[in-house]
BALOLUM-34174 format. One record per atom (N, C-alpha, C, O): residue in three letters; x, y, z. Coordinates in steps of 0.1 Angstrom, whole numbers, plus 2048, in hexadecimal, padded with zeros to 3 digits. Atoms other than C-alpha are relative to their C-alpha. Layout:
N
ALAXYZ;...
This chain:
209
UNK7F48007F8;UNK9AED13C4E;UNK80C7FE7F7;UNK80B7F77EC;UNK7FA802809;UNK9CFD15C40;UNK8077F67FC;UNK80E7F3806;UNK7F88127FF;UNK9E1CF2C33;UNK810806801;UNK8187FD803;UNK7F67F9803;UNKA02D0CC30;UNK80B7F980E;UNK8077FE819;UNK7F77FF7F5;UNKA21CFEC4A;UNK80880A803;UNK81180F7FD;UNK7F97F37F6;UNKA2DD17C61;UNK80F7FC802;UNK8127F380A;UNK7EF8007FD;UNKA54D18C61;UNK804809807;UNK803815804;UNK7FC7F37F2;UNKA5FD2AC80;UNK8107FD801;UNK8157F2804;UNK7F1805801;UNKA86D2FC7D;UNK80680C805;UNK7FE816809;UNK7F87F57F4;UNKAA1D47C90;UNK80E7FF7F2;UNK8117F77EA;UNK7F0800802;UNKAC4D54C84;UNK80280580C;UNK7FB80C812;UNK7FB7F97F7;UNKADDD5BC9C;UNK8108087F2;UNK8168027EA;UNK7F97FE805;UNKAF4D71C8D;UNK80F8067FD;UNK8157FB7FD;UNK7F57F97FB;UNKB13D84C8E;UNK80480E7FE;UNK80F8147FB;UNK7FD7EF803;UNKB0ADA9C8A;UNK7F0804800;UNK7E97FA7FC;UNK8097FB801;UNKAEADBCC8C;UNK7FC8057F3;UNK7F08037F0;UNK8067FA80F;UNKAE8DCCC68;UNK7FC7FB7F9;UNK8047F57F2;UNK80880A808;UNKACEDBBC56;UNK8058017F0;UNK8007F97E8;UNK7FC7FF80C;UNKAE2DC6C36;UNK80D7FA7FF;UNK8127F97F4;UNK7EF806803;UNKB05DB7C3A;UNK8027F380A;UNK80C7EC809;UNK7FA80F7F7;UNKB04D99C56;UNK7F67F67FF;UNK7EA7F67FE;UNK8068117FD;UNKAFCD78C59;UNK8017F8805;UNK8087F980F;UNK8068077F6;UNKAF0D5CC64;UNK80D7F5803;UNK8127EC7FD;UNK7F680C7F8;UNKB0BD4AC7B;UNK7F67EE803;UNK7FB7E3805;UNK80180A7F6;UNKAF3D32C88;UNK7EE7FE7FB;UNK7E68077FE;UNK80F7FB808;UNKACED28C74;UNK7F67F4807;UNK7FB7E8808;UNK80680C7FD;UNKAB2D12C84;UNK7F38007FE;UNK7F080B802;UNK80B7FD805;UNKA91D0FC7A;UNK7F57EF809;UNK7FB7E580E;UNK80780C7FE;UNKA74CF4C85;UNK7F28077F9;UNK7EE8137F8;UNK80F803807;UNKA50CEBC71;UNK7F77FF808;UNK7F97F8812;UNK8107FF7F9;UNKA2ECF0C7F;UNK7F97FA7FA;UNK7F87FF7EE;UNK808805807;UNKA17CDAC74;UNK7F180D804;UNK7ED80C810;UNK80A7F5801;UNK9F8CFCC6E;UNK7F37F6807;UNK7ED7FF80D;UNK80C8047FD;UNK9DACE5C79;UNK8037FD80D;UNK7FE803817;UNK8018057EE;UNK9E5CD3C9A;UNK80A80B807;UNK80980B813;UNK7F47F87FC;UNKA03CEDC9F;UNK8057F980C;UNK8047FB818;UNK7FA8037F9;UNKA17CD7CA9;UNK80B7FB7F6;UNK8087FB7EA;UNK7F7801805;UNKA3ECCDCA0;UNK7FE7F67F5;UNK7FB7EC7FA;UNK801808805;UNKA3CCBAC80;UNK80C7F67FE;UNK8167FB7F9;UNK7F880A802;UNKA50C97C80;UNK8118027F6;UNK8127FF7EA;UNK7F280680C;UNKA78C98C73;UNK7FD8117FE;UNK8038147F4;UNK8037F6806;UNKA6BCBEC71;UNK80B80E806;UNK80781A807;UNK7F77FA7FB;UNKA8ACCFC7E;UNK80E8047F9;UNK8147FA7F4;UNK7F97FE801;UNKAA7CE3C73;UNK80F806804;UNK80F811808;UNK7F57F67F7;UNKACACEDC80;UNK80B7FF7FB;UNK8117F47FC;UNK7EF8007FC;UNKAEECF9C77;UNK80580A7FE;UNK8008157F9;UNK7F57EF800;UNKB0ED12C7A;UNK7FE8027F6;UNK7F77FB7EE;UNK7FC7FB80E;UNKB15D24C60;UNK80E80B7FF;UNK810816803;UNK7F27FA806;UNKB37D30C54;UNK7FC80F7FB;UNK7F580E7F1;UNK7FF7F7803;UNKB36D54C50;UNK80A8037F3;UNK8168037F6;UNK7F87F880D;UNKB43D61C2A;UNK80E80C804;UNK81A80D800;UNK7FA7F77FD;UNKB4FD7FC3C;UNK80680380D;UNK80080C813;UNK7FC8007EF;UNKB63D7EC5F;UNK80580C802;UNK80B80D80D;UNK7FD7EF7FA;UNKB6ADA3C61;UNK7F2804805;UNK7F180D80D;UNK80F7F57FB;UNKB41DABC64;UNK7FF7F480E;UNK7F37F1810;UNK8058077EF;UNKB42D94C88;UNK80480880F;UNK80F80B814;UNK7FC7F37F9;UNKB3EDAACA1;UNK7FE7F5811;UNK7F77EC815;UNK80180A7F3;UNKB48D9FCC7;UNK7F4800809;UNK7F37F7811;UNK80C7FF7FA;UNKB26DAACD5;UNK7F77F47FE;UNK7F27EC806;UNK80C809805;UNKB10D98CC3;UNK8097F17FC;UNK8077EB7F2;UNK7F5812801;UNKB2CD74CC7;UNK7FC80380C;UNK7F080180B;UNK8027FD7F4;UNKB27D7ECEA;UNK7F27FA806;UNK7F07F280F;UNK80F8057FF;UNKB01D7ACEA;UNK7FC7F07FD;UNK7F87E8805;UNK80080F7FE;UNKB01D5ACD8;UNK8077F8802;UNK8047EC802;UNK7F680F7F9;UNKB20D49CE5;UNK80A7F67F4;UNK8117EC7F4;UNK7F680580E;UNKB2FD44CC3;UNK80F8037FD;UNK81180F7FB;UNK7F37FA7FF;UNKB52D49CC0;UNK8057F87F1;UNK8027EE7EB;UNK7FC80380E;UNKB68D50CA0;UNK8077EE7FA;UNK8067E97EF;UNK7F4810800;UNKB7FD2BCA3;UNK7F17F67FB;UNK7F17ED7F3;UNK80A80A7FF;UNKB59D1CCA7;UNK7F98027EF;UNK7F77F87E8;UNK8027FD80E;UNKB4ED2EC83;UNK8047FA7F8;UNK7FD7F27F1;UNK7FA80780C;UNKB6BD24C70;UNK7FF7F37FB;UNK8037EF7F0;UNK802808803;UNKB61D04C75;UNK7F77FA7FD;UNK7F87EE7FD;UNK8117FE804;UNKB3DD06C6B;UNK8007FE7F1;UNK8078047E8;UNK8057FF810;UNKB2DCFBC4A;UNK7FE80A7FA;UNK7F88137FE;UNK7FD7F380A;UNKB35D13C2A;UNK7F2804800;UNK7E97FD804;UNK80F7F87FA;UNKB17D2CC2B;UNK7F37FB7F6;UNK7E87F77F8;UNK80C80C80E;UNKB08D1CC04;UNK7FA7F880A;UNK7EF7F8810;UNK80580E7FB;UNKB08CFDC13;UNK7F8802806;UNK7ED7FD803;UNK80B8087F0;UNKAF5D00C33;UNK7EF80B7FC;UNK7E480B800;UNK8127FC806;UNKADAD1AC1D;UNK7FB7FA7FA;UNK7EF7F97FC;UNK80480D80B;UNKAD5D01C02;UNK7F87F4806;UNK7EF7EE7FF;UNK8058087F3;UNKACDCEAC20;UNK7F4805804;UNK7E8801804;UNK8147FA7FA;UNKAB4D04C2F;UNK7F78007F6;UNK7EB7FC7F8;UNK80780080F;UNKAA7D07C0C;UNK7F97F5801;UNK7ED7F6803;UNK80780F805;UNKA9DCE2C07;UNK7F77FD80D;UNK7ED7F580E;UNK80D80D7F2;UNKA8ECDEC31;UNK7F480E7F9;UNK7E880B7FB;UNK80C7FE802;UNKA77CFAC23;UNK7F97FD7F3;UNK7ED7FC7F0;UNK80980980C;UNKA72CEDC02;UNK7F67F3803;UNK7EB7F37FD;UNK80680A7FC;UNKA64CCCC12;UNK7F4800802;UNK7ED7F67FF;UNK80B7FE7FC;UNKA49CDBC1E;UNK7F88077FB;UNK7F080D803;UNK8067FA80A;UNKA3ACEAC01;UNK7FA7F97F5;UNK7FF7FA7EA;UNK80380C809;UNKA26CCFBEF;UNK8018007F3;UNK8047F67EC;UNK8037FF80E;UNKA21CE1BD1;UNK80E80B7F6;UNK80E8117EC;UNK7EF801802;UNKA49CE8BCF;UNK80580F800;UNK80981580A;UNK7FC7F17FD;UNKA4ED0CBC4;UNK7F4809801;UNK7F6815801;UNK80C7F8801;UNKA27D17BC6;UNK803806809;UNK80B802811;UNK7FC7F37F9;UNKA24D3CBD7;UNK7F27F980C;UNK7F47FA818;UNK8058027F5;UNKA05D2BBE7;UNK7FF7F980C;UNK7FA7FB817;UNK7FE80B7F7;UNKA10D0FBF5;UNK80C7FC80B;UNK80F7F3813;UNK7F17FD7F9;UNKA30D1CC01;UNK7FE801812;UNK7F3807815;UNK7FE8037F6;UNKA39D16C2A;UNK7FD810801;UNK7FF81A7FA;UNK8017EE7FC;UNKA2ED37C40;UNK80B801809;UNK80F7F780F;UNK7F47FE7FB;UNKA4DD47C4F;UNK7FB80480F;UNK7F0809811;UNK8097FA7F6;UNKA49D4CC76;UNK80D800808;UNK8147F6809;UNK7F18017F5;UNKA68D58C90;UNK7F980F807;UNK7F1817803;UNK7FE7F47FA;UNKA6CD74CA8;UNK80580E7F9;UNK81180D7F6;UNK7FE7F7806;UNKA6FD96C97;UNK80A7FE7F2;UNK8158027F0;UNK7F97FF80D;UNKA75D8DC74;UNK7F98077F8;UNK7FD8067EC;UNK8037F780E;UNKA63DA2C60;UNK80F8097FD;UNK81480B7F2;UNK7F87F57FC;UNKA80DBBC6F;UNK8117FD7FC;UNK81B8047F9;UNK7F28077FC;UNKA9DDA1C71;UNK8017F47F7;UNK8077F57EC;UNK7FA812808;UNKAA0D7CC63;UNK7FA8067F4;UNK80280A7EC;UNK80480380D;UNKA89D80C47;UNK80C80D7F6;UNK8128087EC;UNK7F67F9807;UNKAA0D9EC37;UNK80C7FB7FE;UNK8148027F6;UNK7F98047FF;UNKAB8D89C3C;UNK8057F67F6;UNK80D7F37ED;UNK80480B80F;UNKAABD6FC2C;UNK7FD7FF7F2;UNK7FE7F57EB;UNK8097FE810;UNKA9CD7EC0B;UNK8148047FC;UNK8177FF7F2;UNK7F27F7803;UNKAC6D90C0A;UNK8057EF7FB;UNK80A7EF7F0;UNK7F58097FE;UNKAD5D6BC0B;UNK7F87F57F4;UNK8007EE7EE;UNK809805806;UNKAB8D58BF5;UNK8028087EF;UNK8018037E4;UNK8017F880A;UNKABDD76BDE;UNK8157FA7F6;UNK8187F97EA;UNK7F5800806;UNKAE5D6BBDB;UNK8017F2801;UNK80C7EF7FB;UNK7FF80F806;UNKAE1D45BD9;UNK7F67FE7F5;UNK7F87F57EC;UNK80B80680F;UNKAC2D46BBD;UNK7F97FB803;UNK7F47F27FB;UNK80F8027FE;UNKAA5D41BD2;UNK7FA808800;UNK7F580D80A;UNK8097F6804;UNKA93D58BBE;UNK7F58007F5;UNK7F87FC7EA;UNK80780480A;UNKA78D57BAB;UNK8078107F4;UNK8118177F6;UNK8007F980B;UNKA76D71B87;UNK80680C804;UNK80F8127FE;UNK8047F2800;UNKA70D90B99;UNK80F80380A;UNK81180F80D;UNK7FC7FE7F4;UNKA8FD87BB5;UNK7FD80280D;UNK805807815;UNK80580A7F8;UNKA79D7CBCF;UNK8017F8809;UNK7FA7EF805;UNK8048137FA;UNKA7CD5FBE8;UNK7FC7FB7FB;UNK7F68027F2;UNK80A805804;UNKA6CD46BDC;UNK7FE7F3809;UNK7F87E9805;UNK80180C7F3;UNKA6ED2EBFD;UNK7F5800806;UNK7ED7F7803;UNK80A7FE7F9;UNKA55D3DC14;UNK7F380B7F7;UNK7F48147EF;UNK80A7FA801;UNKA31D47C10;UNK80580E803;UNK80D81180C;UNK7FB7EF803;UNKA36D71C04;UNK7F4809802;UNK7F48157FE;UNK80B7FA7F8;UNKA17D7BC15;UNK7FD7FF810;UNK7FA808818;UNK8037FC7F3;UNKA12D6CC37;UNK8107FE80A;UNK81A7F9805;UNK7F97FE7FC;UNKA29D70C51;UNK7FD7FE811;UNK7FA808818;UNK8047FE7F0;UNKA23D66C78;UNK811804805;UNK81C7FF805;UNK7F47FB7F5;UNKA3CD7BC8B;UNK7FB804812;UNK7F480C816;UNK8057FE7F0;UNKA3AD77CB2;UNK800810801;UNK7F781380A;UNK8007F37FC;UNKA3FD9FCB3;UNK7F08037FE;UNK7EA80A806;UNK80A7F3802;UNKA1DDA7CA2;UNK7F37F880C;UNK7E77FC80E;UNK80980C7F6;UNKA0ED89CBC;UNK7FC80880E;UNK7F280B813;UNK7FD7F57F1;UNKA1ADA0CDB;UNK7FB8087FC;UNK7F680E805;UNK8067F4801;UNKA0DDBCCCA;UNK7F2806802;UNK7EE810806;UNK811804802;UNK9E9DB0CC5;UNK7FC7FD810;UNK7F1802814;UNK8028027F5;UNK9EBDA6CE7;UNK800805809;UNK7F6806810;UNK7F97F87F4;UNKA01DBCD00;UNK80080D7FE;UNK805816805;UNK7FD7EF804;UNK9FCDDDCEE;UNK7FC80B807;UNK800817805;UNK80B7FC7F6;UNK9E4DE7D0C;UNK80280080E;UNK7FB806816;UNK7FF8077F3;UNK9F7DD7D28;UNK810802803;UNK8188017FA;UNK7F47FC7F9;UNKA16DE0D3F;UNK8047F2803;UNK80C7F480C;UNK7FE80D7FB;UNKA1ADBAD45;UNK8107FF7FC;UNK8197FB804;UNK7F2804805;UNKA3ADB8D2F;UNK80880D800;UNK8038147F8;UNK7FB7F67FF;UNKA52DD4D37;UNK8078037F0;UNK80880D7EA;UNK7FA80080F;UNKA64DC8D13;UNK7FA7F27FB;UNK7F27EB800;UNK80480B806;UNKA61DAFCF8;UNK80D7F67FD;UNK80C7EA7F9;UNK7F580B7FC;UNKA83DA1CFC;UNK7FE7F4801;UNK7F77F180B;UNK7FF80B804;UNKA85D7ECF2;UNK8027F7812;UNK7FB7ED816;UNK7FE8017F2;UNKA95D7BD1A;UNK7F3800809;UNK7F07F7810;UNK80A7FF7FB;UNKA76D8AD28;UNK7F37FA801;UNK7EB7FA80A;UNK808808803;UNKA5ED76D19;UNK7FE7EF801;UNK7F57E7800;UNK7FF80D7FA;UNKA6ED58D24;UNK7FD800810;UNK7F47F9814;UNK8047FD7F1;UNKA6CD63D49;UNK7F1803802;UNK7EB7FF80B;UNK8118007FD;UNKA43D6FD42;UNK7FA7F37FC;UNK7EF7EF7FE;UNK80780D80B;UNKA3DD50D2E;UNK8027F2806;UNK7FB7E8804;UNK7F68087F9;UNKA52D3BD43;UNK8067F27FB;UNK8047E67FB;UNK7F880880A;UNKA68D2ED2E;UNK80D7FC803;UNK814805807;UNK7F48007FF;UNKA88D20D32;UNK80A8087FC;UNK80880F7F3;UNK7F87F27FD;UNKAA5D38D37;UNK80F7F77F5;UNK8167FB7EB;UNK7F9808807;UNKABCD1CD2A;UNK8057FC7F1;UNK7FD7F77EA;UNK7FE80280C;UNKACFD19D0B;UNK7FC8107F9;UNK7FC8107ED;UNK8097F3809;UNKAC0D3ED00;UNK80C8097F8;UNK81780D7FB;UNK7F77F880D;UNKACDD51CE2;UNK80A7F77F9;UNK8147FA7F3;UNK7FC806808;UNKAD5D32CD5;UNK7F87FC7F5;UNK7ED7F97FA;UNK80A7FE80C;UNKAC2D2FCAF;UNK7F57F2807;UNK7E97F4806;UNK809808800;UNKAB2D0ECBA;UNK7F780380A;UNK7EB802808;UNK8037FE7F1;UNKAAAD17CDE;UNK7F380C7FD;UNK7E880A804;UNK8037F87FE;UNKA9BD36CD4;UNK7F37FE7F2;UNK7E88047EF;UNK80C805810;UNKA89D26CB1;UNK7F37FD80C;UNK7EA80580F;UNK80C8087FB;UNKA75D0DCC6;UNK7FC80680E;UNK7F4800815;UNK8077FC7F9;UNKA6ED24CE0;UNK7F48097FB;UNK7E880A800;UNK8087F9801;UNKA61D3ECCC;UNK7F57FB7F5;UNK7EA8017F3;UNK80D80B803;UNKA4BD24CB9;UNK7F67FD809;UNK7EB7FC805;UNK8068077FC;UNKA40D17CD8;UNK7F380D804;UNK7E780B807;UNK80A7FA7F9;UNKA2FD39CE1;UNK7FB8057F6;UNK7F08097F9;UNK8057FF80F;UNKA26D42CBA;UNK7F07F8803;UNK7E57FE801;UNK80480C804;UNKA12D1ECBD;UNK7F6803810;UNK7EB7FE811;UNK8097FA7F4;UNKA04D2ECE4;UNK7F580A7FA;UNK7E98067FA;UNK8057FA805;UNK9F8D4BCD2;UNK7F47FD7F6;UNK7E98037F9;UNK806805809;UNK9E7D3ACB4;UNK7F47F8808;UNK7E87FA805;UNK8098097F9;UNK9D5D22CCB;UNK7F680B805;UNK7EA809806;UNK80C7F97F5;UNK9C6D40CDE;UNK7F88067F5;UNK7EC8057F5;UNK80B7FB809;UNK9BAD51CC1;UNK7F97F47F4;UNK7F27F87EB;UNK80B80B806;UNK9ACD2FCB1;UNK7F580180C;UNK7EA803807;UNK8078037F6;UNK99AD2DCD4;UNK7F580E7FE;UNK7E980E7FC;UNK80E7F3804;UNK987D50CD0;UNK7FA8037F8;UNK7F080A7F8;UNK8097FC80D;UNK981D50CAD;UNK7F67F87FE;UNK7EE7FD7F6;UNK8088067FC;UNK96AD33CB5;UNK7F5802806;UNK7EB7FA805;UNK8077FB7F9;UNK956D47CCB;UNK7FC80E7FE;UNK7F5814807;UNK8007F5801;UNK958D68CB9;UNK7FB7FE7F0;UNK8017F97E7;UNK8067FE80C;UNK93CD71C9D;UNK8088157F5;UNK8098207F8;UNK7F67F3805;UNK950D8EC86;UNK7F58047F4;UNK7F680F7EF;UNK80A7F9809;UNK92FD8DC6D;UNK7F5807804;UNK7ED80480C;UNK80D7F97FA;UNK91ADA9C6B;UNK807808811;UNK80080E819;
């Protein structure tokens, strides 16, 4: 089993283009991998000052409820990554080892955050030799997208995979949504649903031979 901690974290941001915008708004929480459950003091959250206030587009301030007056007054963007830098350093016993490094886990980040992430890691000097991350485990990746895929790929149950709709099948609180914390610890909580069910069958399921 793996001793690796699961970091399940959200941006909210202020533009769709995984090549030019960023993270308004960063929140992340720890999984302890064995009991999957919230680990102690294991929580992260804050604004973030946008570099560039021309890429903020009113759609996506709309969605999360961020407004430019509320920005300007937000921690400089270093600062508050240098910050995320150290809550996932913490949980890496063996400091910068590639094996021991935290597994990354949110709603469609292979697609979204993590590009985001390696772009902004790449311009503070969290990189290893090659330019790299060197924060998160660079092999596994739990993304709720490929959870639903393994599961619903078969099934008309979910009309979409909308973050919205999955709160109403899952029945999740509607409250607070599309805000980075709201939406971290929700989509942990069903990551951490997921995981449980396939611990529960792989118990009961012989794969040798």
């Amino acid at each position: 089993m793996t001793s690796n901690i699961i970091i399940c974290f959200d941006f909210e941001t202020g533009g769709l283009d995984i090549r030019t915008t960023e993270p308004i708004e960063i929140a992340a929480v720890a999984i302890n991998p064995r009991t999957l459950s919230i680990v102690p003091d294991g929580t992260f959250y804050s604004l973030c000052k946008p570099t560039d206030f021309a890429l903020l587009q009113d759609q996506a301030l709309a969605v999360n409820g961020k407004t430019r007056d509320q920005l300007k007054k937000a921690p400089e963007q270093e600062a508050v990554w240098r910050s995320f830098a150290t809550f996932i350093k913490r949980f890496n016993p063996k400091g910068n080892s590639f094996g021991s490094a935290p597994i990354a886990a949110g709603k469609n980040i292979r697609l979204f955050d993590l590009p985001i992430f390696n772009r902004l890691c790449q311009k503070y000097g969290f990189t290893d030799k090659n330019g790299d991350q060197n924060l998160f485990h660079r092999r596994k990746v739990y993304d709720l997208e490929d959870m639903l895929e393994f599961w619903f790929h078969n099934s008309e149950e979910l009309p979409d995979r909308k973050m919205d709709t999955l709160r109403g099948y899952f029945g999740l609180s509607k409250d607070g949504a599309h805000s980075a914390m709201v939406d971290t610890k929700q989509t942990a909580e069903l990551i951490v649903r997921f995981l449980k069910v396939h611990r529960f069958y792989a118990e009961k399921i012989n794969f040798k031979g």
